[in-house]
N, CA and C atoms as a LAMMPS dump frame, in Angstrom:
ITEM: TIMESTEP
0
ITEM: NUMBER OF ATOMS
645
ITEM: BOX BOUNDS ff ff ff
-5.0000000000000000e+02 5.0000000000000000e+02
-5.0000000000000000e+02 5.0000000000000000e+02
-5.0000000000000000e+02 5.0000000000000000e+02
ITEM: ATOMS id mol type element x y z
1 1 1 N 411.697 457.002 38.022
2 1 2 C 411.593 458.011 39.08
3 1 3 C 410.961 459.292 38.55
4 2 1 N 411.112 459.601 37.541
5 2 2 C 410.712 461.02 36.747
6 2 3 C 409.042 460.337 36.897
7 3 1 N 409.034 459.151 35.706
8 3 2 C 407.077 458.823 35.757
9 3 3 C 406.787 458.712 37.068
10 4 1 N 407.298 458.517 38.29
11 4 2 C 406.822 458.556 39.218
12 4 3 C 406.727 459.867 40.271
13 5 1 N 407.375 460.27 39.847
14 5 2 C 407.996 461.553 41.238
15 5 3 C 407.508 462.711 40.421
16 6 1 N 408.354 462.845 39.28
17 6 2 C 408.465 464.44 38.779
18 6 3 C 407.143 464.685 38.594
19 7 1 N 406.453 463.794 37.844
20 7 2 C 405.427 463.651 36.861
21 7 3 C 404.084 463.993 37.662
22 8 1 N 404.464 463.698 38.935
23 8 2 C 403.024 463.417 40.018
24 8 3 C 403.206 464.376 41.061
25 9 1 N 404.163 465.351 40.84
26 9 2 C 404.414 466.79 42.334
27 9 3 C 403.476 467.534 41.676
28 10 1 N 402.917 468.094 40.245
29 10 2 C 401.402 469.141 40.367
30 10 3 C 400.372 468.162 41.447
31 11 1 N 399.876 467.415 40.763
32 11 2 C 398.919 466.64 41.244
33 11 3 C 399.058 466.451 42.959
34 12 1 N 400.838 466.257 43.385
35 12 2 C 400.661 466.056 44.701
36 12 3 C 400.418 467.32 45.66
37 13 1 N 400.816 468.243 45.129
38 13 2 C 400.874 469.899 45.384
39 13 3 C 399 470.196 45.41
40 14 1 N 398.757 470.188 44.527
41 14 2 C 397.185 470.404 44.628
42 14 3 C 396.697 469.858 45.824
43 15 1 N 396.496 468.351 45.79
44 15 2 C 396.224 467.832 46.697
45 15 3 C 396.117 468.07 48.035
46 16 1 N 397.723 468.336 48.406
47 16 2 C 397.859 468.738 49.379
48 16 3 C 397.623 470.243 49.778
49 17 1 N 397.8 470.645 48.988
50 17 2 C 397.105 472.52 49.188
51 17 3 C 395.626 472.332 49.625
52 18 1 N 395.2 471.49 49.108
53 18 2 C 393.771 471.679 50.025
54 18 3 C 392.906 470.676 50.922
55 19 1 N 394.056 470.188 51.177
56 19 2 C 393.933 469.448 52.473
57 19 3 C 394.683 470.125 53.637
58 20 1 N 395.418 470.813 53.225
59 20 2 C 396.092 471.93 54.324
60 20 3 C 394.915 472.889 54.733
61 21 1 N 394.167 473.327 53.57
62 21 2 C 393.072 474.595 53.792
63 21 3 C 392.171 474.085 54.654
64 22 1 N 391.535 473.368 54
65 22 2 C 390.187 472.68 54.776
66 22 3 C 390.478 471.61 56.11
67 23 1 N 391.724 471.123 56.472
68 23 2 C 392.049 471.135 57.721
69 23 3 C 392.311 471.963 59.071
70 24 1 N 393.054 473.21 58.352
71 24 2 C 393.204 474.34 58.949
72 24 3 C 391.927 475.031 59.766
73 25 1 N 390.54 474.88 58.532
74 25 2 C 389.091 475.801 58.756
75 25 3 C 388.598 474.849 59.881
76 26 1 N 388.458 473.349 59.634
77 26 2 C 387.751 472.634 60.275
78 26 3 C 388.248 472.282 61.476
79 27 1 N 389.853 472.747 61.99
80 27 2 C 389.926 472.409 63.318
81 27 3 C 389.88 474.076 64.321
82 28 1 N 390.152 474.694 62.831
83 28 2 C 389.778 475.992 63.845
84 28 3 C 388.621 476.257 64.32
85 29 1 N 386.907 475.857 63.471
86 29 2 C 386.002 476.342 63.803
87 29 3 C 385.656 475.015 65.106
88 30 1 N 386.115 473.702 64.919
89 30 2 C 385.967 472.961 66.361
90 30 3 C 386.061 473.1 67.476
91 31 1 N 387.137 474.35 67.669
92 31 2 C 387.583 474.92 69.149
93 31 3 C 386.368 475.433 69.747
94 32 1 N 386.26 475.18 71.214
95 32 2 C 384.994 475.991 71.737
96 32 3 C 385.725 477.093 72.358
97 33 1 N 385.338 478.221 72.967
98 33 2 C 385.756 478.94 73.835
99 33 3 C 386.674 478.815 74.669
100 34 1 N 388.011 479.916 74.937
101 34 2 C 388.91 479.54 75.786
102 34 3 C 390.192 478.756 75.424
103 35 1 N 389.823 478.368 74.453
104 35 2 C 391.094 477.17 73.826
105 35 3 C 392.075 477.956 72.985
106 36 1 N 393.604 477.349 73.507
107 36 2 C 394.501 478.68 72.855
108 36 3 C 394.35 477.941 71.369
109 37 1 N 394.586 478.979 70.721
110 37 2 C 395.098 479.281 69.164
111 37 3 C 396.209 478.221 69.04
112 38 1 N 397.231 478.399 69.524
113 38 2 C 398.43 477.262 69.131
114 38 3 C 397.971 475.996 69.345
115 39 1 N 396.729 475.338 69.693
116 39 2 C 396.836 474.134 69.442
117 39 3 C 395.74 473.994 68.067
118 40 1 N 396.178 475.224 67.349
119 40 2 C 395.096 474.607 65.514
120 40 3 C 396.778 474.19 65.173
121 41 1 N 397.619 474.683 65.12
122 41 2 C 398.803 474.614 64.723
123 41 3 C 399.207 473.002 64.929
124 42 1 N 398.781 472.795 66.147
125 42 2 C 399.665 471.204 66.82
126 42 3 C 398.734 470.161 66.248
127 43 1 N 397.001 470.874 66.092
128 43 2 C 396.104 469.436 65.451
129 43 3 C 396.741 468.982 64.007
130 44 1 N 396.635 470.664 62.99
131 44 2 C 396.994 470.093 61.691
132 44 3 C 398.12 469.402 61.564
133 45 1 N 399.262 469.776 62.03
134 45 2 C 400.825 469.407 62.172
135 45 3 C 400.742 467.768 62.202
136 46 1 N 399.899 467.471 63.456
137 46 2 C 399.789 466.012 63.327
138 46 3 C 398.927 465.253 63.09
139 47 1 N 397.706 465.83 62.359
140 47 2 C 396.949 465.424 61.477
141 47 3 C 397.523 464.889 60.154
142 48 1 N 398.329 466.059 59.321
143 48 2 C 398.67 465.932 58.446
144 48 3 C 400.096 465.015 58.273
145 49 1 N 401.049 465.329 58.986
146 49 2 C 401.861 464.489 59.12
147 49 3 C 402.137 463.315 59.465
148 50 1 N 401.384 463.273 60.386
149 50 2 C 401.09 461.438 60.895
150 50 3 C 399.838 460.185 59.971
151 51 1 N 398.772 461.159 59.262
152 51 2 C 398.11 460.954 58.702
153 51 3 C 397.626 460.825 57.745
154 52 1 N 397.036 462.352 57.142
155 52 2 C 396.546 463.012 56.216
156 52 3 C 397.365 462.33 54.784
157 53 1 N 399.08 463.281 55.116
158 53 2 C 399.977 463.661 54.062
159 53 3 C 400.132 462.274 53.361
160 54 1 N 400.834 461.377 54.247
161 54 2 C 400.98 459.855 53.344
162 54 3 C 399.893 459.256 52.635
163 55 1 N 398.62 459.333 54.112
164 55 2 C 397.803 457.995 53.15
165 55 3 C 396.85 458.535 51.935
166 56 1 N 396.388 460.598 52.263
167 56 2 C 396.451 460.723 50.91
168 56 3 C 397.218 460.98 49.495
169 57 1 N 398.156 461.382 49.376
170 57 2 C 399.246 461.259 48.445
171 57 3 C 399.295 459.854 48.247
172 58 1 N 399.247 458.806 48.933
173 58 2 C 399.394 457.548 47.951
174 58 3 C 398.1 457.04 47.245
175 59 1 N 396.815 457.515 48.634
176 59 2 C 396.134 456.563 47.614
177 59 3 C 395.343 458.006 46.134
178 60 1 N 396.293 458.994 45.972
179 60 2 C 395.567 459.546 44.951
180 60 3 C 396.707 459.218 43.894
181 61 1 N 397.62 458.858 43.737
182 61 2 C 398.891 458.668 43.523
183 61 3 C 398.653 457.088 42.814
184 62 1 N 397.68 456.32 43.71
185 62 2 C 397.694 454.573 43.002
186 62 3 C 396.701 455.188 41.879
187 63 1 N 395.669 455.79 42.115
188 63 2 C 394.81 456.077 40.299
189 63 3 C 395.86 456.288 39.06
190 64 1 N 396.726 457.442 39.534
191 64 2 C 397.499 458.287 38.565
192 64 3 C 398.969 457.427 38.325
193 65 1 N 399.853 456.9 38.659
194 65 2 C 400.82 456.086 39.139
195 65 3 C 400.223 454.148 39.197
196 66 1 N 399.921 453.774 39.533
197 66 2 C 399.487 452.432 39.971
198 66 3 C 398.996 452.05 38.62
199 67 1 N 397.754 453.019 38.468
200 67 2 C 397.023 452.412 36.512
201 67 3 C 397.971 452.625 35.78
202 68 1 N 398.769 453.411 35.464
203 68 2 C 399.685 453.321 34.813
204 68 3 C 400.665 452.359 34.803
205 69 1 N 401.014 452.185 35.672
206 69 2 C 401.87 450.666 35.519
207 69 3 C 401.04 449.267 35.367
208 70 1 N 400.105 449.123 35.403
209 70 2 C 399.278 448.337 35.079
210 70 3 C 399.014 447.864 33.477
211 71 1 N 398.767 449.07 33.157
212 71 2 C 398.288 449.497 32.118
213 71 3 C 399.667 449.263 30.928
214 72 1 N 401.071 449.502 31.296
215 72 2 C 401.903 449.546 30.416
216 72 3 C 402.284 447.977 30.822
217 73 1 N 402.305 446.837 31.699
218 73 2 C 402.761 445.801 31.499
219 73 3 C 401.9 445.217 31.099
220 74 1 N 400.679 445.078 31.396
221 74 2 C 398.949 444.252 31.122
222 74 3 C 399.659 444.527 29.293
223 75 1 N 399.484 445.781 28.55
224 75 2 C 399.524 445.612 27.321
225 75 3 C 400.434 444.986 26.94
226 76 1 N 402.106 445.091 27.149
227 76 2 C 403.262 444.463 27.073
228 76 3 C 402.728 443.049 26.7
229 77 1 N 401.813 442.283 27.935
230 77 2 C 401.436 441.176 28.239
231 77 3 C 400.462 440.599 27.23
232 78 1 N 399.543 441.421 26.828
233 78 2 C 398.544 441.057 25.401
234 78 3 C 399.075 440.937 24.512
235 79 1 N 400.6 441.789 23.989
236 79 2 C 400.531 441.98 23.128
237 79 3 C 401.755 441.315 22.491
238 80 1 N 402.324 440.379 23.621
239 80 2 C 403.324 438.723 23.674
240 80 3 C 404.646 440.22 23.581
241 81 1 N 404.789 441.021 23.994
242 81 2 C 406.19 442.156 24.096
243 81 3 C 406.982 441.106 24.925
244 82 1 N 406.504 440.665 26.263
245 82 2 C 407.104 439.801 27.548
246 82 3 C 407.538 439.143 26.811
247 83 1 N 406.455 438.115 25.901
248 83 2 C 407.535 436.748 25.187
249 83 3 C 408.429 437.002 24.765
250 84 1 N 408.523 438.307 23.961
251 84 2 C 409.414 438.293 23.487
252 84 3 C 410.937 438.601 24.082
253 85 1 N 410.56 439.148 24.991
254 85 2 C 411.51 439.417 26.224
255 85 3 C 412.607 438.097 26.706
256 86 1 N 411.114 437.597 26.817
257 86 2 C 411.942 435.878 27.542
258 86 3 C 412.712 435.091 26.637
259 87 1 N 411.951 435.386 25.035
260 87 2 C 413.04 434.834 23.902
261 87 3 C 414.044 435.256 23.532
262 88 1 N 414.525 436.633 24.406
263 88 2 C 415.603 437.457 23.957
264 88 3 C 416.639 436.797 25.493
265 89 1 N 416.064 435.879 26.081
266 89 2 C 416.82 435.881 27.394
267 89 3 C 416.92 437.031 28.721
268 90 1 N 415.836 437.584 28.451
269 90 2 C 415.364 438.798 29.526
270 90 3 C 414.391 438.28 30.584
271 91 1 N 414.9 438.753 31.796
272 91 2 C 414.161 438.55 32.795
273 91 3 C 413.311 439.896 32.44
274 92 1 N 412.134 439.278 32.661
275 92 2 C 410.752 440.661 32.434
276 92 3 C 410.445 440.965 33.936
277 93 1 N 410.512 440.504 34.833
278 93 2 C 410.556 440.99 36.514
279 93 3 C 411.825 441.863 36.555
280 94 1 N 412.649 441.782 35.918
281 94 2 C 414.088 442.482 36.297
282 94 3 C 413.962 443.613 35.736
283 95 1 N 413.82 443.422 34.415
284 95 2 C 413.77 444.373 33.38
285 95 3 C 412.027 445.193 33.62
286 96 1 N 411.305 445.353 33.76
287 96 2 C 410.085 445.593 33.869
288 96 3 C 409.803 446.214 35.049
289 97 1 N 409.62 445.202 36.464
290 97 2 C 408.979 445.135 37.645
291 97 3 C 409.832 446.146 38.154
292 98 1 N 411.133 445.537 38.9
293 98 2 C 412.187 445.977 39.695
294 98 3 C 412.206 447.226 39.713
295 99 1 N 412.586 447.909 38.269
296 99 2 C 412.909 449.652 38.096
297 99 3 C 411.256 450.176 38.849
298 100 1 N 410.648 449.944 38.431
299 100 2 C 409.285 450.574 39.027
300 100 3 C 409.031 450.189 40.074
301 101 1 N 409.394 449.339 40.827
302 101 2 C 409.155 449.16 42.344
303 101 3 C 410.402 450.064 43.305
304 102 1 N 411.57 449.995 42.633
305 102 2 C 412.57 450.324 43.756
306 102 3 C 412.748 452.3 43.19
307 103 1 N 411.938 452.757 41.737
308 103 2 C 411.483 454.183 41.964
309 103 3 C 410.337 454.323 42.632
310 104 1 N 409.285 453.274 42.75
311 104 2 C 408.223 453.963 43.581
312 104 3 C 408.699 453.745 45.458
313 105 1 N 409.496 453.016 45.792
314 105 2 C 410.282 452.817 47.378
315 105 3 C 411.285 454.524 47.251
316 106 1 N 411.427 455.081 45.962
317 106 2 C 412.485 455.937 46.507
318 106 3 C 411.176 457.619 46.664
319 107 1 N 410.304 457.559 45.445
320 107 2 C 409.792 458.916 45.324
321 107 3 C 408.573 458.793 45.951
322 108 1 N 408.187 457.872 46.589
323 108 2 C 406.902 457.795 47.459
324 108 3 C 407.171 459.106 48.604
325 109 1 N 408.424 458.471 49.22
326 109 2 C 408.312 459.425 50.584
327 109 3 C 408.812 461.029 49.966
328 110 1 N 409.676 461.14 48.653
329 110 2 C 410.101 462.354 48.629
330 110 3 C 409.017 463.126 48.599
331 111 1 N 407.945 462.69 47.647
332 111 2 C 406.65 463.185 47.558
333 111 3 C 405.925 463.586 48.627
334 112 1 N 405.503 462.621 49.495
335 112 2 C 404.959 462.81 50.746
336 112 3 C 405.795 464.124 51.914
337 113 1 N 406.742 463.967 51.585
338 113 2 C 407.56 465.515 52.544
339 113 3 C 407.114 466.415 51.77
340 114 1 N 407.038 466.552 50.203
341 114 2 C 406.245 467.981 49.496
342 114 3 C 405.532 467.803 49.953
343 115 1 N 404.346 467.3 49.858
344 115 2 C 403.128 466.962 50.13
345 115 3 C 402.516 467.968 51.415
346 116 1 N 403.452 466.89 52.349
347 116 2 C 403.233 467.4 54.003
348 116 3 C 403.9 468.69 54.217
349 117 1 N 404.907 469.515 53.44
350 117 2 C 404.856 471.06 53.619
351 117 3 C 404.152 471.537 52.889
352 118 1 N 403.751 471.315 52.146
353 118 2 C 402.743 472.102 51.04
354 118 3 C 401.64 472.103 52.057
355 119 1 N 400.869 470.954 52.222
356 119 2 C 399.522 470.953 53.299
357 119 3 C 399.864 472.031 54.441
358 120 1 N 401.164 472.231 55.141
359 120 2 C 401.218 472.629 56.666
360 120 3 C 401.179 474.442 56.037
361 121 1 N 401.894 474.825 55.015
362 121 2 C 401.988 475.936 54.45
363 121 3 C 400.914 476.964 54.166
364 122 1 N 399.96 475.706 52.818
365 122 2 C 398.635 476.283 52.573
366 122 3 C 397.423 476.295 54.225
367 123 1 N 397.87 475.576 54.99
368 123 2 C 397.123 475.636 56.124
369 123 3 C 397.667 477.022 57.267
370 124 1 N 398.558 477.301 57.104
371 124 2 C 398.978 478.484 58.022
372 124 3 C 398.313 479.853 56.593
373 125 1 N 398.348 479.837 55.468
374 125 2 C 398.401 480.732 54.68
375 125 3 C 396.522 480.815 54.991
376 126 1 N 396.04 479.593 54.788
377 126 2 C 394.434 479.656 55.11
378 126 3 C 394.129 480.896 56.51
379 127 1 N 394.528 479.939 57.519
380 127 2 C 394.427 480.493 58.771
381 127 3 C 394.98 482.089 58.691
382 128 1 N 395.977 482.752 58.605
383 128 2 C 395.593 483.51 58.72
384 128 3 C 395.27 485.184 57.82
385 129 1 N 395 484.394 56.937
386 129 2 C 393.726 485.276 55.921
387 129 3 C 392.325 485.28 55.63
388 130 1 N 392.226 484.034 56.324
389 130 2 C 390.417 483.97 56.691
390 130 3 C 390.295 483.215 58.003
391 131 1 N 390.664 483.331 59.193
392 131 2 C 390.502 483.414 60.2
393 131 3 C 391.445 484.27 61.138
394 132 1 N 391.004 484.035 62.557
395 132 2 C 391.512 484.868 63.528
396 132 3 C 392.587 484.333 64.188
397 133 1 N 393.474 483.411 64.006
398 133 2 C 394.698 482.721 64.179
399 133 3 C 395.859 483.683 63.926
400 134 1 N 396.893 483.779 64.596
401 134 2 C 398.211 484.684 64.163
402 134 3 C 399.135 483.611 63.953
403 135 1 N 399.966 484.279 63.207
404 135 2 C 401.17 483.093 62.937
405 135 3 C 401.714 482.943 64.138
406 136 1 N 402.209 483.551 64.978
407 136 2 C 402.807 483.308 66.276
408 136 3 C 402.21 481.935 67.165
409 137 1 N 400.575 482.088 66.597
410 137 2 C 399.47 480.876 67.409
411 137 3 C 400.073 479.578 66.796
412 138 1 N 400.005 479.611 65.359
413 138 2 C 400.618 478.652 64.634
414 138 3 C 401.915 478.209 65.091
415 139 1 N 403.056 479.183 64.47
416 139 2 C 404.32 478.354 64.857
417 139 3 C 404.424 477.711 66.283
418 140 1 N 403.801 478.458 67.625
419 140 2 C 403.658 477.949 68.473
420 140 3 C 403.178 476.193 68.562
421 141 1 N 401.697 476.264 68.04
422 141 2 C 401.542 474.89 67.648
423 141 3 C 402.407 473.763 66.796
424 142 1 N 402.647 474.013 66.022
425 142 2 C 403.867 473.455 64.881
426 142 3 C 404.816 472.756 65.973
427 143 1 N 405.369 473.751 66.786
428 143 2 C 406.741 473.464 67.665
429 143 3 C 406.321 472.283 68.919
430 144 1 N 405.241 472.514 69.302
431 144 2 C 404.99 472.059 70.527
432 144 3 C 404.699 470.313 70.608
433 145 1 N 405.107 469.759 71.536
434 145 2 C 405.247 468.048 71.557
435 145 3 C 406.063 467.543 70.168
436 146 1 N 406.811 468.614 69.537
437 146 2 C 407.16 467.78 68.633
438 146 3 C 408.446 466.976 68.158
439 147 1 N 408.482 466.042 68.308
440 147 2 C 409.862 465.035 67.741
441 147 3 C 410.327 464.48 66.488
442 148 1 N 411.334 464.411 66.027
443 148 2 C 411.987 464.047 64.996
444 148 3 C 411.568 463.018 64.349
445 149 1 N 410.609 462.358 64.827
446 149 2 C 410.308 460.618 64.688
447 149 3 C 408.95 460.656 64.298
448 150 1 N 408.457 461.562 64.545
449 150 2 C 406.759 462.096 63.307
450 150 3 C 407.425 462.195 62.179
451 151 1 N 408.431 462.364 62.06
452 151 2 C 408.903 462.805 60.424
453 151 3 C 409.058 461.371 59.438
454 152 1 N 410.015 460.598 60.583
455 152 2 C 410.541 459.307 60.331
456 152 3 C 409.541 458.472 60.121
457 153 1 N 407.947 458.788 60.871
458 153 2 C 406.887 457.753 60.786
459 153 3 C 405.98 458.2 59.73
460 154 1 N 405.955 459.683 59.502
461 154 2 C 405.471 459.69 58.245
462 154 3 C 406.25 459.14 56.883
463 155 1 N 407.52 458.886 57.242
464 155 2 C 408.064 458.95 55.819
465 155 3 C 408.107 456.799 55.857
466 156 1 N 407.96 456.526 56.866
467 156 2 C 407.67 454.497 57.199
468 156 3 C 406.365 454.552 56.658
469 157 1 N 405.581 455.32 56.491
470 157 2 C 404.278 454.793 55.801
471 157 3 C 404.292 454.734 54.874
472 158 1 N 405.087 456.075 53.578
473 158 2 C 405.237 456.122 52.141
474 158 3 C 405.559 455.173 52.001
475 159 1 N 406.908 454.818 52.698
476 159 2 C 408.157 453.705 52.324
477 159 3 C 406.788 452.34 51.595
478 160 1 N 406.109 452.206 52.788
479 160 2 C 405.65 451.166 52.43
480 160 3 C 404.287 450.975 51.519
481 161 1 N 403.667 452.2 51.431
482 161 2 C 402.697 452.447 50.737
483 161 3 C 403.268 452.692 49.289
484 162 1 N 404.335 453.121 48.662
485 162 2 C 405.005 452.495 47.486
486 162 3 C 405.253 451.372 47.191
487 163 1 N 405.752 450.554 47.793
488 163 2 C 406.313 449.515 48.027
489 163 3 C 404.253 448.497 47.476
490 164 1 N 403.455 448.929 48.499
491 164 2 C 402.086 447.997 47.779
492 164 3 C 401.486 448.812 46.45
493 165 1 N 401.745 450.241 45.901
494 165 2 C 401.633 450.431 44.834
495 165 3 C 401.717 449.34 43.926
496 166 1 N 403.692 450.036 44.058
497 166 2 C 404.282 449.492 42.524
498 166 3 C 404.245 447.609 42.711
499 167 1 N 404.296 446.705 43.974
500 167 2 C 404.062 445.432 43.952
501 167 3 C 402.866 444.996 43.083
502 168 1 N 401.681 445.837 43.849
503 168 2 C 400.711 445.16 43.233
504 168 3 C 400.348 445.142 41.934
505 169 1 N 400.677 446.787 41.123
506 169 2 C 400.065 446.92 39.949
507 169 3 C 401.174 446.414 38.883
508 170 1 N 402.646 446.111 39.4
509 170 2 C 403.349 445.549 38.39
510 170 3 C 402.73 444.01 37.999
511 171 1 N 402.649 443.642 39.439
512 171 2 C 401.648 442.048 39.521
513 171 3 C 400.618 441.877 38.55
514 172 1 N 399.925 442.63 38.681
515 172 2 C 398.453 442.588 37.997
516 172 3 C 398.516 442.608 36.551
517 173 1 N 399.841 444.026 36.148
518 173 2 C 399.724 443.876 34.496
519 173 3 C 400.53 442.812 34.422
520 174 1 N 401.124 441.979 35.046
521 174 2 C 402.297 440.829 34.343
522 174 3 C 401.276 439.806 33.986
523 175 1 N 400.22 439.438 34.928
524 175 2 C 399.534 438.569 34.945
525 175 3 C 397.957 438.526 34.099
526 176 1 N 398.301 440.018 33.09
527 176 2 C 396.879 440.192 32.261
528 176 3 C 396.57 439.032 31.183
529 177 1 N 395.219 438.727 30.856
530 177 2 C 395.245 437.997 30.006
531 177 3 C 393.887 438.541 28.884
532 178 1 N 393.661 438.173 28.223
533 178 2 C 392.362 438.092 27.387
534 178 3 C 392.202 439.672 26.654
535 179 1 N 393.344 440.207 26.18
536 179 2 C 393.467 441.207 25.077
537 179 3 C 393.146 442.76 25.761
538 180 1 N 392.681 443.528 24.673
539 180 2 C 392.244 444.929 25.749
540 180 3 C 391.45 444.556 26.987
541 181 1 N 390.487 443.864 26.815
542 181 2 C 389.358 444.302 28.018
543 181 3 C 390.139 443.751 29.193
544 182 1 N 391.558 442.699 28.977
545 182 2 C 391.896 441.888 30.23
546 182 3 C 392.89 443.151 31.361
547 183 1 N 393.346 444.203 29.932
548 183 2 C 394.24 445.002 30.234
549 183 3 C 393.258 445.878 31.451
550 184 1 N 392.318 446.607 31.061
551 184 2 C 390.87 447.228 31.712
552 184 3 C 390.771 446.618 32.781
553 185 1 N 390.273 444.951 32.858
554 185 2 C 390.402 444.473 34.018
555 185 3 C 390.927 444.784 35.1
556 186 1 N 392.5 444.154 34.361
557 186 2 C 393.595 444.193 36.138
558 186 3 C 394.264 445.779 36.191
559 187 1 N 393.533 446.685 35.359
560 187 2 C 394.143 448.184 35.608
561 187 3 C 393.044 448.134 37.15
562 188 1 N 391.632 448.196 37.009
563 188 2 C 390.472 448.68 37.648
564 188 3 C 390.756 447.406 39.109
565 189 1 N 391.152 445.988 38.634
566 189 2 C 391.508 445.357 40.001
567 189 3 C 392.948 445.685 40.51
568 190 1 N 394.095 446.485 39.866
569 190 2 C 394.74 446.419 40.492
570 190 3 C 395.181 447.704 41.124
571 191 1 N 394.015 448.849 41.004
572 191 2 C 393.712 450.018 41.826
573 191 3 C 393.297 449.878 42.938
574 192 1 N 392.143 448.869 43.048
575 192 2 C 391.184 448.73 43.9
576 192 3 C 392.004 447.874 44.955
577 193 1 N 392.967 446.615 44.74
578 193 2 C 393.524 445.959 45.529
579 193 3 C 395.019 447.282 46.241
580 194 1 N 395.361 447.903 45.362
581 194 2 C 396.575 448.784 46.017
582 194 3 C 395.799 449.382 47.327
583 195 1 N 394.832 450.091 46.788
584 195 2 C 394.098 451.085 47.93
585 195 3 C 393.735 450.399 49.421
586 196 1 N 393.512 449.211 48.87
587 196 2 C 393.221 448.152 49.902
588 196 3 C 394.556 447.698 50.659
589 197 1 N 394.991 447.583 50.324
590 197 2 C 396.565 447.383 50.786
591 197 3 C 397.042 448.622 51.362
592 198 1 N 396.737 449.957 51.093
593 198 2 C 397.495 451.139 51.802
594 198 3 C 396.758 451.531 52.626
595 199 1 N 395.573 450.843 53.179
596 199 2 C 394.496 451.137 54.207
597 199 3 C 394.772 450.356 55.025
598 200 1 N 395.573 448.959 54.683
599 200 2 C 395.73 447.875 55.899
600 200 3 C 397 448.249 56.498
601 201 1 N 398.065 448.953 55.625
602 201 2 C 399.2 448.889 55.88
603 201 3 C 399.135 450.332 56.761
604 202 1 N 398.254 451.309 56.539
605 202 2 C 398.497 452.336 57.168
606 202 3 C 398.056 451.699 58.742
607 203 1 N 397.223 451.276 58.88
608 203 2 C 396.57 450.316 60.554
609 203 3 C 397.239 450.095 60.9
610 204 1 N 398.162 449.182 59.781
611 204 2 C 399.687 448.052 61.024
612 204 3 C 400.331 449.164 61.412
613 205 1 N 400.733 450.133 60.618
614 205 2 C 402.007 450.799 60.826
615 205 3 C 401.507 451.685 62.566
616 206 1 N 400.507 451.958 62.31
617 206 2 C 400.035 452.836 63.335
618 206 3 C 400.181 451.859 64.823
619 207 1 N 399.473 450.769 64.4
620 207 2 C 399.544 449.986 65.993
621 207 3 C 400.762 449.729 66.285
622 208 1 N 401.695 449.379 65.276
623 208 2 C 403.221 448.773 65.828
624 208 3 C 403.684 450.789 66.595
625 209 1 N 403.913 451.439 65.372
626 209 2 C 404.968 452.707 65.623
627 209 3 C 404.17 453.53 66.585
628 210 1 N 402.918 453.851 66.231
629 210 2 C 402.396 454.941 67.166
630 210 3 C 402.389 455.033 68.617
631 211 1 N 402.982 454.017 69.274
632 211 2 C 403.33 454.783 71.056
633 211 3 C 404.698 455.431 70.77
634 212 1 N 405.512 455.278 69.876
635 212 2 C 406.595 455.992 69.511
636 212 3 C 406.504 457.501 68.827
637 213 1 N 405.636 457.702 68.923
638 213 2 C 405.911 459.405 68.547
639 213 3 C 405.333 460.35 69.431
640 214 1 N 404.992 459.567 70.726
641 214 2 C 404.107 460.906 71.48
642 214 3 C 405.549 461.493 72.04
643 215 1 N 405.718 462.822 72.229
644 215 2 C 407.024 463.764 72.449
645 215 3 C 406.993 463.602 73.877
């Protein structure tokens, strides 16, 4: 939980600081004439929360997080550590996999709630120091159509966008073969397959949950 969570809140903080900013600029300068102010507040809110916050925090999260677990079982795996595991009477899925799958199911979503206040924060702090937005426009937006169950559906996407992290890349290093370069391999395939997986999974989640959050 620490290599996963503690280790990855700068990185998720950044992130999200400027995806808050440059969401903030780009839905404010979209407005044409006439359009109140409180709805920059209601776009980012559920831009970022329904959207933005999860699926980027994970998939910047599978480079930094994902290769890494790759990377520490793939070598394990070259370097016969597993055998030796299994000759000690150790389950290497138990001992290995498990802890890193059921910390990346717990600090996925904690992350993603930093994440998604950090973004909504640096986006009100954007707005109004370089544009013409008042906080009043904001919190207004923030508040408006909003239900308890944007929270719950942002935090069903982490759930599961950890969940194809730590599956896949524990998979990939268990199954390395052919010395360093095999390790290289299934680090670089088992980035590329996570990301792929948190792009399909973000779709499902949306078609099943999303008539459930309009307020």
């Amino acid at each position: 939980m620490r290599n996963i969570g503690v280790d990855s809140v700068p990185l998720a903080v950044i992130v999200a600081a400027f995806l808050g900013g440059v969401s903030a600029f780009q839905t404010r300068y979209q407005l044409f004439p006439g359009v109140q102010m409180s709805v920059v507040g209601l776009i980012v809110r559920q831009s970022i929360v329904l959207e933005l916050g999860p699926l980027l925090t994970a998939l910047v999260l599978t480079g930094r997080v994902g290769a890494r677990m790759t990377a520490e079982i793939g070598t394990m795996r070259v370097t016969e550590q597993i055998d030796a595991l299994e000759t000690l009477s150790f389950d290497p899925v138990a001992y290995l996999a498990l802890p890193r799958v059921l910390a990346a199911l717990v600090m996925l979503p904690v992350l993603t709630v930093l994440a998604n206040a950090t973004a909504i924060f640096s986006a009100w702090l954007t707005l109004i120091l370089a544009t013409d937005v008042r906080t009043d426009d904001f919190l207004a937006g923030l508040r408006l159509a909003f239900t308890s169950f944007q929270v719950v559906y942002s935090l069903i996407k982490a759930f599961f966008f950890g969940a194809a992290i730590s599956f896949v890349c524990s998979y990939e290093g268990y199954v390395t073969e052919s010395g360093a370069e095999g390790v290289g391999r299934s680090t670089a395939l088992a980035v590329v397959i996570a990301s792929v997986c948190i792009l399909v999974l973000d779709a499902i989640v949306a078609a099943v949950l999303a008539p459930f959050i309009q307020a």
